[in-house]
C-alpha positions in Angstrom: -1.4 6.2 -35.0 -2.0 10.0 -35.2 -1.0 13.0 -32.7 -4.1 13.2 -30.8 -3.9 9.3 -30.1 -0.5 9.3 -28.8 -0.9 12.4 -26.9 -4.0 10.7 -25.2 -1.3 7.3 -24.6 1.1 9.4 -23.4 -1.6 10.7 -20.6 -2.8 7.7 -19.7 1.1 6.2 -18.8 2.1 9.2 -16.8 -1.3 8.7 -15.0 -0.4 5.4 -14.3 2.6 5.9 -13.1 1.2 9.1 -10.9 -0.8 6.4 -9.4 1.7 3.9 -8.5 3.7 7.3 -6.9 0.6 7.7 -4.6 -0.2 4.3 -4.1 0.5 3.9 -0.1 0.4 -0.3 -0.8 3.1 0.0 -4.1 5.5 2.3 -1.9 5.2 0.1 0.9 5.7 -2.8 -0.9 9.0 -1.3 -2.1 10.1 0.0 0.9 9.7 -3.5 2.5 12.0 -5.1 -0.4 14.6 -2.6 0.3 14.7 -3.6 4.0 14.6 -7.1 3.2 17.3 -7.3 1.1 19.2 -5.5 3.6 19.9 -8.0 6.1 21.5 -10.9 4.0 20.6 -12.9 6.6 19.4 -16.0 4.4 19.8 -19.7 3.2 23.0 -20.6 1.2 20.8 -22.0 -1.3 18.9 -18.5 -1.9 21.0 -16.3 -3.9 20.6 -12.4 -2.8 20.0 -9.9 -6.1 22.4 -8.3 -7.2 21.0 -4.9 -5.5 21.9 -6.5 -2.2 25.3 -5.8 -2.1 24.8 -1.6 -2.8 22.1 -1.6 -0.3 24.6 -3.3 2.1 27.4 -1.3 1.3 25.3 1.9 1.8 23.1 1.1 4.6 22.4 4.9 5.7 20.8 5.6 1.7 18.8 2.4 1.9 17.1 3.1 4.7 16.4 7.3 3.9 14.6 6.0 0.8 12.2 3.4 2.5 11.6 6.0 5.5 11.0 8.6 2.4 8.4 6.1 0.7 6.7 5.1 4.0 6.5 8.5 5.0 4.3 9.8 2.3 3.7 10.2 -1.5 6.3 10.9 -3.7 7.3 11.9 -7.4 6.7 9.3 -10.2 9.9 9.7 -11.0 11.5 8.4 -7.0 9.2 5.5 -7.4 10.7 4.7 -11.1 14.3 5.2 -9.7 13.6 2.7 -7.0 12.2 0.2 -9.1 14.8 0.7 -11.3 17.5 0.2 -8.9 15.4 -2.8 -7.5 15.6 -4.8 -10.9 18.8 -3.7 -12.0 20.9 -6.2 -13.2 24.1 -4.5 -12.4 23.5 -1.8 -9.9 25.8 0.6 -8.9 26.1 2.9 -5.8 24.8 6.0 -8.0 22.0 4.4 -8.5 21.0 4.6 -4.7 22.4 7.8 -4.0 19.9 9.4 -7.1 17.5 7.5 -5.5 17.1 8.8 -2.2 17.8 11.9 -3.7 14.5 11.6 -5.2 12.7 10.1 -2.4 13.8 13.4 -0.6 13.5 16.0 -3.0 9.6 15.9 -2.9 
């Protein structure tokens, strides 16, 4: 691969992921999983994800970040946070805090 090719790949992932930052559907979408998992209100045999439990603990940074990605397009790099904290495996409080901050900084 030469220069010029991976300078043109480069361009064409951040203008992906600009897209899926101004995507109304892929922010709602993520908003609406945020808010879901925040009422645990489900079957015993349905296990939450593990992100349940920070976006329980911290209900009042949940909800600023799905208000911030309903409201209006946002960085690439809010909408990578939240996905991020999303499919975590282990996620921890920061997580959600550098989220919203995100959401909000725009």
């Amino acid at each position: 691969m030469n220069s010029w090719y991976g300078h043109q790949l480069a361009e064409m992932i951040v203008e992906r992921r600009r897209h899926h930052a101004e995507s109304t559907r892929h922010r709602s979408a993520l908003a609406s999983s945020i808010r879901h998992w925040q009422t645990l209100q489900r079957s015993r045999l349905l296990a939450p994800p593990p992100v349940a439990r920070v976006l329980l603990a911290d209900r009042e940074s949940a909800e600023r970040v799905a208000n911030g990605l309903e409201s209006g397009p946002v960085r690439p790099e809010a909408v990578r946070a939240v996905e991020q904290l999303l499919s975590a495996a282990r996620p921890r409080p920061d997580d959600l805090r550098r989220a919203a901050f995100l959401v909000e900084a725009c």
